[in-house]
TIFIMAR-949614 format. One record per atom (N, C-alpha, C): atom name; x negated, y negated, z. Coordinates in nm, 2 decimals. Atoms other than C-alpha are relative to their C-alpha. Example, Ala and Ser with C-alpha at 12.3 -4.5 7.8 and 13.67 -1.06 7.14 Angstrom:
+----+--------+--------+--------+
| at |     xx |     yy |     zz |
+----+--------+--------+--------+
|  N |  -0.09 |   0.12 |   0.00 |
| CA |  -1.23 |   0.45 |   0.78 |
|  C |  -0.09 |  -0.12 |   0.00 |
|  N |   0.09 |   0.11 |   0.00 |
| CA |  -1.37 |   0.11 |   0.71 |
|  C |   0.08 |  -0.11 |   0.08 |
+----+--------+--------+--------+
***
This chain:
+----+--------+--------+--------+
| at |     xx |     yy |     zz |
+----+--------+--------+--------+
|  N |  -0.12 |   0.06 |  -0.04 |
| CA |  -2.25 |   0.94 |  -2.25 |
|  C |   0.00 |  -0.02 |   0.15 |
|  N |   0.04 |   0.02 |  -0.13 |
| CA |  -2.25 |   0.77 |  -1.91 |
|  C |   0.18 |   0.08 |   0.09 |
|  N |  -0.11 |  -0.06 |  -0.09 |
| CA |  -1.96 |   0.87 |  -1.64 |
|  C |   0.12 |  -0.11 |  -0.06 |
|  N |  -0.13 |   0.11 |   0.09 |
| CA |  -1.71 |   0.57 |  -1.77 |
|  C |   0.01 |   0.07 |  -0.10 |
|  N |  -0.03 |  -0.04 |   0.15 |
| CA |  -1.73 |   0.68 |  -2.13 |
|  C |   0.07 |   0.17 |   0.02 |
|  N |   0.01 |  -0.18 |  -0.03 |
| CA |  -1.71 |   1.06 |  -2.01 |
|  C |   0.14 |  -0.02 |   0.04 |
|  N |  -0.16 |   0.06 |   0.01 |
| CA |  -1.36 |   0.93 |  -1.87 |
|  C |   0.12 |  -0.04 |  -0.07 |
|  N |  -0.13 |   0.10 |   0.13 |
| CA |  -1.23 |   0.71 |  -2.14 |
|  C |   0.00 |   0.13 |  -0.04 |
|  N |  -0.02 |  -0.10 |   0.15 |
| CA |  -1.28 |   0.99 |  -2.39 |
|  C |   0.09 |   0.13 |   0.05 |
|  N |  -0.07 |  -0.11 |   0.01 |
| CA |  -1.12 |   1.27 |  -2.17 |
|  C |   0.16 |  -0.11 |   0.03 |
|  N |  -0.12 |   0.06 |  -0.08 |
| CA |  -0.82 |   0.98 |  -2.05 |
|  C |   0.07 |   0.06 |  -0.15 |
|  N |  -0.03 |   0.03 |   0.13 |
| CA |  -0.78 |   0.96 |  -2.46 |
|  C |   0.02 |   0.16 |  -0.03 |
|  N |  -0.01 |  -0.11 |   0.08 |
| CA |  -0.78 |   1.36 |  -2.52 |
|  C |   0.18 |   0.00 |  -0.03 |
|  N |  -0.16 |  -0.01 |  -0.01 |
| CA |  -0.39 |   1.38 |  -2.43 |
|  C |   0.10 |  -0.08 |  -0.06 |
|  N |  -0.07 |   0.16 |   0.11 |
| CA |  -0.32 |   1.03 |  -2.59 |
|  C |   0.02 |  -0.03 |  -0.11 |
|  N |  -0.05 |   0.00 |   0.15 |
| CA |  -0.21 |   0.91 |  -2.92 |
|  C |  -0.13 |  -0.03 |  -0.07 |
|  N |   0.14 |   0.06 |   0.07 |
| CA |  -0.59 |   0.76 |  -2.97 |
|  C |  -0.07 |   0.11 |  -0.05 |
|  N |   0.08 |  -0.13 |   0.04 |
| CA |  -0.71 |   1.18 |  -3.00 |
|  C |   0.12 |   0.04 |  -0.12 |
|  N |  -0.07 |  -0.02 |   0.06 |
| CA |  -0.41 |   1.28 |  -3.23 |
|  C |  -0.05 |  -0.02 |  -0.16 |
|  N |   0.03 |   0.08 |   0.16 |
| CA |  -0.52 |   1.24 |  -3.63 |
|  C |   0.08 |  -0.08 |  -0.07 |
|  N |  -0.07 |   0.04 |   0.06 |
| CA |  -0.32 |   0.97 |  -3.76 |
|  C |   0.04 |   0.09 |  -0.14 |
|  N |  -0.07 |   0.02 |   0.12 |
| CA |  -0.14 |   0.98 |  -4.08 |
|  C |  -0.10 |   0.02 |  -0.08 |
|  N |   0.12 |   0.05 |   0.07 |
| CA |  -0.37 |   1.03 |  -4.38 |
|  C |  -0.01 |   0.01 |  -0.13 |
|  N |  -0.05 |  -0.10 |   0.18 |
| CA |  -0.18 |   1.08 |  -4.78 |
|  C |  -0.08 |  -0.07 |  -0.08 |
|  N |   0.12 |   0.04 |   0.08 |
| CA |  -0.43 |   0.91 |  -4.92 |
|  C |  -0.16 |   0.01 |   0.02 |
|  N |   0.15 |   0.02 |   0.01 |
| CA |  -0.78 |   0.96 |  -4.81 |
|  C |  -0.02 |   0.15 |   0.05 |
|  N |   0.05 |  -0.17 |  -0.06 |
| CA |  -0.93 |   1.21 |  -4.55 |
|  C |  -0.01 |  -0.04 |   0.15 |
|  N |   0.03 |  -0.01 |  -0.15 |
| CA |  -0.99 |   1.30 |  -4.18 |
|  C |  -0.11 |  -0.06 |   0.07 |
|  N |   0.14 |   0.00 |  -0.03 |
| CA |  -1.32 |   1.20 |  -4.01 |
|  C |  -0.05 |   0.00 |   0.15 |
|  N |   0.02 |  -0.02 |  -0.13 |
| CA |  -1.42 |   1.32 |  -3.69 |
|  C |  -0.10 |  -0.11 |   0.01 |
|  N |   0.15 |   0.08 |   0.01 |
| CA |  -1.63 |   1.03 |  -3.51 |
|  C |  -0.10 |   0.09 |   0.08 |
|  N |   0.07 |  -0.05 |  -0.09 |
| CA |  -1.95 |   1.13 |  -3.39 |
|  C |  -0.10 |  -0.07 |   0.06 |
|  N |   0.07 |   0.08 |  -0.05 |
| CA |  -2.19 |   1.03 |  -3.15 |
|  C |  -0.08 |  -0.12 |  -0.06 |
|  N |   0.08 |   0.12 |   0.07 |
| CA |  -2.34 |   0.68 |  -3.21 |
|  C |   0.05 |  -0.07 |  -0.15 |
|  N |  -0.05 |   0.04 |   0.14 |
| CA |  -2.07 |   0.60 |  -3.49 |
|  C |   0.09 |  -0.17 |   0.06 |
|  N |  -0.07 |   0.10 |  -0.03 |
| CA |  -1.92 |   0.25 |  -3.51 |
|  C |   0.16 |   0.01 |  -0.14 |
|  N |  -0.05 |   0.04 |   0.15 |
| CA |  -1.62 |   0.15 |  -3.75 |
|  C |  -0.11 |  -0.06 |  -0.06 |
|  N |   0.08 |   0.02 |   0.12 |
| CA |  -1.85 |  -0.03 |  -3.93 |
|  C |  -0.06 |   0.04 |  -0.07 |
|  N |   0.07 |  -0.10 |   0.06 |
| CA |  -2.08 |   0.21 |  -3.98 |
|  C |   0.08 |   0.08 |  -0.06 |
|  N |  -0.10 |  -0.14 |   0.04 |
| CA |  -1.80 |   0.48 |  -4.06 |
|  C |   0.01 |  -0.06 |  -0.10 |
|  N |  -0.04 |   0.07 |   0.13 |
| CA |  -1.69 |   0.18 |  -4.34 |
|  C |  -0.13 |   0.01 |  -0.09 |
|  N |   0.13 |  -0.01 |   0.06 |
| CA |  -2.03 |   0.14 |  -4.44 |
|  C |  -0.02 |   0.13 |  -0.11 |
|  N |   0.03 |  -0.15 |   0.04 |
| CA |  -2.07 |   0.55 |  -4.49 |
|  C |   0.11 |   0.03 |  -0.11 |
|  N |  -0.14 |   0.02 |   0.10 |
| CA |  -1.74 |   0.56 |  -4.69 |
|  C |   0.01 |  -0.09 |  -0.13 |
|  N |  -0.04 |   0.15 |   0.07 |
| CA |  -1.78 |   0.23 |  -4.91 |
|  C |   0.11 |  -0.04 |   0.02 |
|  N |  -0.09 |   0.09 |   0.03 |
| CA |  -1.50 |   0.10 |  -4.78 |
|  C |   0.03 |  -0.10 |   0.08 |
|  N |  -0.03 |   0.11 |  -0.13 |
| CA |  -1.41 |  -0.24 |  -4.60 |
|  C |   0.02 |   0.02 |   0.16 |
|  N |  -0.05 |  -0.05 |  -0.18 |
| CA |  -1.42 |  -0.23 |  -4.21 |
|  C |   0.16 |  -0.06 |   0.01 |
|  N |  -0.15 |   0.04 |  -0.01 |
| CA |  -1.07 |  -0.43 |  -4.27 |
|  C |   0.07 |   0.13 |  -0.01 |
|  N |  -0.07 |  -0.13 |   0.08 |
| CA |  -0.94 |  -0.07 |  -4.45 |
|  C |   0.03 |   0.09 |   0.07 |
|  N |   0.05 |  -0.12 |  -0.12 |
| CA |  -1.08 |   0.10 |  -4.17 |
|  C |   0.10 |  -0.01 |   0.10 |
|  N |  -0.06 |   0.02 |  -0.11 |
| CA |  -0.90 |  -0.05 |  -3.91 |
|  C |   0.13 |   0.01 |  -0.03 |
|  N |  -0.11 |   0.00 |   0.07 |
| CA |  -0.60 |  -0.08 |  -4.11 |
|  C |   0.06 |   0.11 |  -0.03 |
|  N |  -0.07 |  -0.18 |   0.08 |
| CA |  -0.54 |   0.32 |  -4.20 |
|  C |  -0.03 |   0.00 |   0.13 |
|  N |   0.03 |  -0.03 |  -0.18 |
| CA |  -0.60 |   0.35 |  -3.77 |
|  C |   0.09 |  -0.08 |   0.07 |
|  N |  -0.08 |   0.07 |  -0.15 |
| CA |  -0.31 |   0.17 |  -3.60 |
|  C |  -0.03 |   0.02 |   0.14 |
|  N |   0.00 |  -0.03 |  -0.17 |
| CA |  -0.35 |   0.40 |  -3.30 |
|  C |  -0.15 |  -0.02 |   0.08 |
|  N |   0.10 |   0.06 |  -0.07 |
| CA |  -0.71 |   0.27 |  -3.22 |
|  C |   0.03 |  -0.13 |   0.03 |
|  N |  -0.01 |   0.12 |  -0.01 |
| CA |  -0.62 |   0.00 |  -3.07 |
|  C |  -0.10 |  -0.13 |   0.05 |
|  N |   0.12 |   0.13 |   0.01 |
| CA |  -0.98 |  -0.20 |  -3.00 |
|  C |  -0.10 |   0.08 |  -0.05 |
|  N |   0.08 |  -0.07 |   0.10 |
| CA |  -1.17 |  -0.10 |  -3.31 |
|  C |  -0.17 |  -0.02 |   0.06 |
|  N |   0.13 |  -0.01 |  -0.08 |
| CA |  -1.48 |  -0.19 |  -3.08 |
|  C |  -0.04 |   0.11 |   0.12 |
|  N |   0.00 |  -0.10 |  -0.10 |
| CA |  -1.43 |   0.12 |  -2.86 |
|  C |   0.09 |   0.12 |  -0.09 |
|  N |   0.01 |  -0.13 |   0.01 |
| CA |  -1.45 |   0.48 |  -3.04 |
|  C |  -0.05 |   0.06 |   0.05 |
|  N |   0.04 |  -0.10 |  -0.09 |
| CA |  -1.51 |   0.78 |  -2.90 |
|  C |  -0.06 |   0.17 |  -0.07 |
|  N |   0.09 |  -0.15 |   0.11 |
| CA |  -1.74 |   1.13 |  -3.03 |
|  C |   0.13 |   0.07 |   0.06 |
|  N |  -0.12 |  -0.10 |   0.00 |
| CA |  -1.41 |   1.37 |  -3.12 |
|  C |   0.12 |  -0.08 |   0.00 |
|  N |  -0.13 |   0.08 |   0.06 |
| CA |  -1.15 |   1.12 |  -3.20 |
|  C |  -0.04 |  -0.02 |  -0.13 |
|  N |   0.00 |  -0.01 |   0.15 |
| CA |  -1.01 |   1.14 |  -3.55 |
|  C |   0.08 |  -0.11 |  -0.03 |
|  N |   0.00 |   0.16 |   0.09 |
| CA |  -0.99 |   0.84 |  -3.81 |
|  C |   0.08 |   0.03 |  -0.11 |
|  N |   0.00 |  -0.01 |   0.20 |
| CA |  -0.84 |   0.83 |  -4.17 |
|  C |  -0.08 |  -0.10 |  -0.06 |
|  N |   0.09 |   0.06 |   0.11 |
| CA |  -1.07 |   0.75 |  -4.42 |
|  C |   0.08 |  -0.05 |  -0.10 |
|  N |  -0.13 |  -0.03 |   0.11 |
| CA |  -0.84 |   0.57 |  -4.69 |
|  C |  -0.09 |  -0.01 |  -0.12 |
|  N |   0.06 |  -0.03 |   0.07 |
| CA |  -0.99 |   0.67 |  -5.00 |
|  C |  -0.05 |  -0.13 |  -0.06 |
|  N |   0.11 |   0.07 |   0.06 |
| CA |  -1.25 |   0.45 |  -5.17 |
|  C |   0.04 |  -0.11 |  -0.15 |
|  N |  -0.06 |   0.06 |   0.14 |
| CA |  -1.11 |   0.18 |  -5.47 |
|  C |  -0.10 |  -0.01 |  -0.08 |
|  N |   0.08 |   0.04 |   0.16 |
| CA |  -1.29 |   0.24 |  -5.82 |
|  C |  -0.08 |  -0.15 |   0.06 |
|  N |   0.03 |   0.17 |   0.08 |
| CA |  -1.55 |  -0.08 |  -5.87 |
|  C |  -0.13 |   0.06 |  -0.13 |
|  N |   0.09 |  -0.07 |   0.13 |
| CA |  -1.75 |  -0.11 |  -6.18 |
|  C |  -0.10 |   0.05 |   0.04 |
|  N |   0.12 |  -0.04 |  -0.04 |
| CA |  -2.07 |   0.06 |  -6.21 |
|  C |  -0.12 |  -0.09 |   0.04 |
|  N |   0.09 |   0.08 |  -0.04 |
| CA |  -2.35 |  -0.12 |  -6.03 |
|  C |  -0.15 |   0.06 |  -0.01 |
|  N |   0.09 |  -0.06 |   0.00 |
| CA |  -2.61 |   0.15 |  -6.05 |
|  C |   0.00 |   0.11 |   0.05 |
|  N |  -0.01 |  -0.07 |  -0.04 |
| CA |  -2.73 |   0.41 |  -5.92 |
|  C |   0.14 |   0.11 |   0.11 |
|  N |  -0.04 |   0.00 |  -0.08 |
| CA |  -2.48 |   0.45 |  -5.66 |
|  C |   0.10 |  -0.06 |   0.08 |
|  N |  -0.10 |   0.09 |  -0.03 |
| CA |  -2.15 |   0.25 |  -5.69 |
|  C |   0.05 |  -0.01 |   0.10 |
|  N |  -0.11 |  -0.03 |  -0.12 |
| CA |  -1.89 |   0.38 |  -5.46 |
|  C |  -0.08 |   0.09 |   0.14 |
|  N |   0.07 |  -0.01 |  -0.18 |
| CA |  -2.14 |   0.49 |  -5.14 |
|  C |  -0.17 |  -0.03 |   0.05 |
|  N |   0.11 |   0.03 |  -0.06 |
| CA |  -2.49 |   0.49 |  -5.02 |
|  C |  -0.09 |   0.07 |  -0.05 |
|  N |   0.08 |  -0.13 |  -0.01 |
| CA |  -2.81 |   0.65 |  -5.05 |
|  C |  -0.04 |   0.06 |   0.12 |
|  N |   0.05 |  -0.10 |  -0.14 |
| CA |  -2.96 |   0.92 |  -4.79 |
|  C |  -0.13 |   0.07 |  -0.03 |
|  N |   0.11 |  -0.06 |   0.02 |
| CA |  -3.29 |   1.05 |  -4.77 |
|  C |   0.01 |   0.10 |   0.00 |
|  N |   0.02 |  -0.11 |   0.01 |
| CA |  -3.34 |   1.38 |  -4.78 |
|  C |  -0.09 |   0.02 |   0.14 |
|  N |   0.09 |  -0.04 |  -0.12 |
| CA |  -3.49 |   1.51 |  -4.46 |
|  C |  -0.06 |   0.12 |   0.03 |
|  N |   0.04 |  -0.11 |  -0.02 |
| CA |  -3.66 |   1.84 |  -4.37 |
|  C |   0.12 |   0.05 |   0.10 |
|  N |  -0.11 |  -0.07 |  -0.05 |
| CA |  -3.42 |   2.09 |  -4.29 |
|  C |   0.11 |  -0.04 |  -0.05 |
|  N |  -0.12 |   0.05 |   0.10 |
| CA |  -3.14 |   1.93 |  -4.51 |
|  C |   0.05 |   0.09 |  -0.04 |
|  N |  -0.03 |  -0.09 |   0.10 |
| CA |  -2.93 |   2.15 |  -4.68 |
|  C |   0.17 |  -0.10 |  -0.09 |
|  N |  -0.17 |   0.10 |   0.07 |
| CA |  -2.57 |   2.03 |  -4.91 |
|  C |   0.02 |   0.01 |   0.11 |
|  N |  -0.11 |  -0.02 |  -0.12 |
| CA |  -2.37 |   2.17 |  -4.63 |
|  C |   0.03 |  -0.07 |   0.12 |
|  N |   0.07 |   0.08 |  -0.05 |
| CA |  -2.54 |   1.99 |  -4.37 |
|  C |   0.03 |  -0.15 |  -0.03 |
|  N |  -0.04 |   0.13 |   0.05 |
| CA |  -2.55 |   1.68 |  -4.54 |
|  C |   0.19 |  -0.05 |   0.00 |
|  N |  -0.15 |  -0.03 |   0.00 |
| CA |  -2.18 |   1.73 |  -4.62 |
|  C |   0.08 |  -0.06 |   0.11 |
|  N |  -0.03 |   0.02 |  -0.17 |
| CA |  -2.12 |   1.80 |  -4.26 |
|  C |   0.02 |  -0.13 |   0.06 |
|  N |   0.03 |   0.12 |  -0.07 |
| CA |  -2.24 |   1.47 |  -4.16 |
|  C |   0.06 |  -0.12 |  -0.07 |
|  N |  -0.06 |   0.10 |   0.05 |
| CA |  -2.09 |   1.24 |  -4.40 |
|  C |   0.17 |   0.00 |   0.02 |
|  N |  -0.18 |  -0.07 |  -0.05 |
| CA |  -1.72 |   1.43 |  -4.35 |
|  C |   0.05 |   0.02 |  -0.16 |
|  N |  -0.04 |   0.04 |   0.14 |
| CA |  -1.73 |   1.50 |  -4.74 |
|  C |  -0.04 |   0.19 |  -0.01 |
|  N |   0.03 |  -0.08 |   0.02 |
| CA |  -1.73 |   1.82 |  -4.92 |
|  C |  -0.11 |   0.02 |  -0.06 |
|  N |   0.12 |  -0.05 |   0.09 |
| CA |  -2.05 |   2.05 |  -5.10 |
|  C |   0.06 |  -0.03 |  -0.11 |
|  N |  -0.08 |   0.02 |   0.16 |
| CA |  -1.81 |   2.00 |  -5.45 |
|  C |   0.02 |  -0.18 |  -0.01 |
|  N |   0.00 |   0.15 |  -0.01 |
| CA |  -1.78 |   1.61 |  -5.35 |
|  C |  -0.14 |  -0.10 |   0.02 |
|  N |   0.18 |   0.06 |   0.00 |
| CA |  -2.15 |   1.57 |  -5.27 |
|  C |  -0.04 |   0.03 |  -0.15 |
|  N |   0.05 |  -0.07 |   0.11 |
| CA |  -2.24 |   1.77 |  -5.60 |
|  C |   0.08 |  -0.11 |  -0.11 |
|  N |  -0.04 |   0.06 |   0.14 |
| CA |  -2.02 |   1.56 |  -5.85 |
|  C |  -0.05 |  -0.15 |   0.07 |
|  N |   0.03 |   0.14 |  -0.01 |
| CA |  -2.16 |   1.25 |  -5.67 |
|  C |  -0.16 |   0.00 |  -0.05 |
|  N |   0.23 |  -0.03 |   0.04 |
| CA |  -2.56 |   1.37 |  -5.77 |
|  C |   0.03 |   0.06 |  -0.08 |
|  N |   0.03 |  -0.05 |   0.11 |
| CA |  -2.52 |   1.51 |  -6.10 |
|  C |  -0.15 |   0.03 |  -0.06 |
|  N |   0.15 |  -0.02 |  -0.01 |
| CA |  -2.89 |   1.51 |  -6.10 |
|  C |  -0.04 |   0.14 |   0.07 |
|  N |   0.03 |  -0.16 |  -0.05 |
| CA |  -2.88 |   1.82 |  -5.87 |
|  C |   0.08 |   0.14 |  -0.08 |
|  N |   0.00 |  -0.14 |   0.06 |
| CA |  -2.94 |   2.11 |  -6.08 |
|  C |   0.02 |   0.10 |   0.05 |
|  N |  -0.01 |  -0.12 |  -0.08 |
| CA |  -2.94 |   2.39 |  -5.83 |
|  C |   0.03 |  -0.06 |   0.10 |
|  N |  -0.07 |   0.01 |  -0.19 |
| CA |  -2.71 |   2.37 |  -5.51 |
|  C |  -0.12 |   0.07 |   0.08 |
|  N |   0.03 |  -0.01 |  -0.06 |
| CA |  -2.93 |   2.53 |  -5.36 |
|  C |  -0.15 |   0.01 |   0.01 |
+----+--------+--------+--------+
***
């Protein structure tokens, strides 16, 4: 993060843009380094419109910041398409673990697990 950004993000700690909105339908999501909305929509399946839309207090969805919190607004049913309706896939990487994984998407080990019913052993 260069000295501007290092700025913005602490101008934003005391402001309404660090504060967690509102969130009775979805969930929290801390951003982290190198996240865009889009990406965060992407990660979620849900429209970047949705995104921006459960976030009033971001007010230029082109400028987030690592440690400002989002609402996720939960994900709408679509039919099944395959593998992998409502999100993405993720490789597995060395040193992976659920928790981990978890960690990184902003989802729980019981929310990862009923999404892979193919994983026999958590651990």
């Amino acid at each position: 993060m260069n000295e501007v950004d290092k700025k913005l993000a602490a101008d934003l700690q005391g402001g309404k843009e660090h504060q967690p909105p509102p969130c009775p339908h979805g969930r929290h999501y801390t951003v982290q380094s190198g996240d865009t909305m889009y990406l965060i929509a992407q990660r979620f399946g849900i429209c970047l419109e949705e995104l921006i839309a459960a976030n009033p207090q971001v007010k230029d969805p082109n400028l987030i910041y690592p440690g400002q919190v989002l609402c996720i607004p939960r994900a709408k049913p679509v039919p099944d398409k395959g593998p992998c309706p409502l999100g993405f896939s993720y490789t597995v990487k060395p040193g992976d673990t659920l928790h981990s994984i978890a960690s990184m998407f902003g989802v729980s080990v019981e929310q990862l697990l009923a999404a892979n019913p193919q994983i026999k052993d958590p651990h």
